[in-house]
N, C-alpha and C positions, 0 to 999 in steps of 0.2 A: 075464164080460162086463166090459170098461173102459168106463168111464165120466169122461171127463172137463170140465173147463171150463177154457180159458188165456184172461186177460185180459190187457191190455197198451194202452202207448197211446203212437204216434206221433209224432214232430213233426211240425208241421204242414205243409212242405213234402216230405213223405213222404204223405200220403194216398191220392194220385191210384196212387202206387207199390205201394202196401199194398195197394189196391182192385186195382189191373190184377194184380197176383200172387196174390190171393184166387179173383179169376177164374179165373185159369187153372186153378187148384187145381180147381174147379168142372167147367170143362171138362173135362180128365181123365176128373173119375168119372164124367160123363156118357157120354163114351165109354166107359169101364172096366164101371160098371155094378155092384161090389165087391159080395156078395150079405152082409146083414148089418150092414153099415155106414152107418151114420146120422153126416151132419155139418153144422154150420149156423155162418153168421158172421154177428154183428149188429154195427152202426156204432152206438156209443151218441152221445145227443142233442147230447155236445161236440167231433163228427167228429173228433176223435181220439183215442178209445180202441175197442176192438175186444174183442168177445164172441166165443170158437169153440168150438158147444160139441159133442164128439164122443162117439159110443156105438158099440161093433163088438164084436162076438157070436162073432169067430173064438175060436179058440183061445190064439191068442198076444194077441188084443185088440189087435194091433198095423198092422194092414193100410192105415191110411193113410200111416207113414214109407215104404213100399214105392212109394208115390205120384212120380212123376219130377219134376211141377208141383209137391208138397211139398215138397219137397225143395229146389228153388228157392226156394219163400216163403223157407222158413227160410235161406236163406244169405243174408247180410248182416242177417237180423232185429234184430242189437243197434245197428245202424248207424243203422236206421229207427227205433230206438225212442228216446225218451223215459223210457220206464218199462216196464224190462223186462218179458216175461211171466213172469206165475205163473200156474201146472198147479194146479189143484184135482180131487182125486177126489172124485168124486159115487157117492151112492150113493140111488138114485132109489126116493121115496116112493110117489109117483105123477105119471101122467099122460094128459091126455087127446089124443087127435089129435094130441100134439106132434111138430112138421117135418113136416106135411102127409101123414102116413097108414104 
């Protein structure tokens, strides 16, 4: 299972951008439905830096680059940032409920 977390953070006229391409990213796996795959984006309290944090149970642990919407975020991502992201591997202690079930 991968487990990761990429942090990063924006310029400030880049928010509204970030947010409408996180969306989409959303939309997708709502339609897609991806069985396994857990993924969540949090806007921290100085609106511009971003938490994504991803879990996927496939085999390759890779099933969101597959994503078309993703795929989109990430083009131009350095252009939009501030401070690039960095990939942390997680390797999960515990949790409870977390991402709503």
């Amino acid at each position: 299972m991968t487990q990761i977390m990429v942090r990063y953070k924006v310029w400030p006229d880049q928010v509204a951008a970030n947010v409408e391409l996180v969306r989409a990213v959303y939309d997708e796996l709502d339609r897609s439905t991806p069985d396994g795959l857990r993924y969540a984006t949090f806007q921290l309290e100085d609106g511009v830096s971003f938490i994504h944090l991803h879990s996927d149970a496939s085999p390759d642990g890779d099933r969101l680059r597959h994503v078309a919407a993703f795929a989109g975020f990430q083009d131009g991502i350095a252009q939009r940032c501030q401070e690039a992201p960095v990939v942390t591997q997680l390797r999960e202690v515990g949790s409870y409920r977390f991402g709503g079930g």
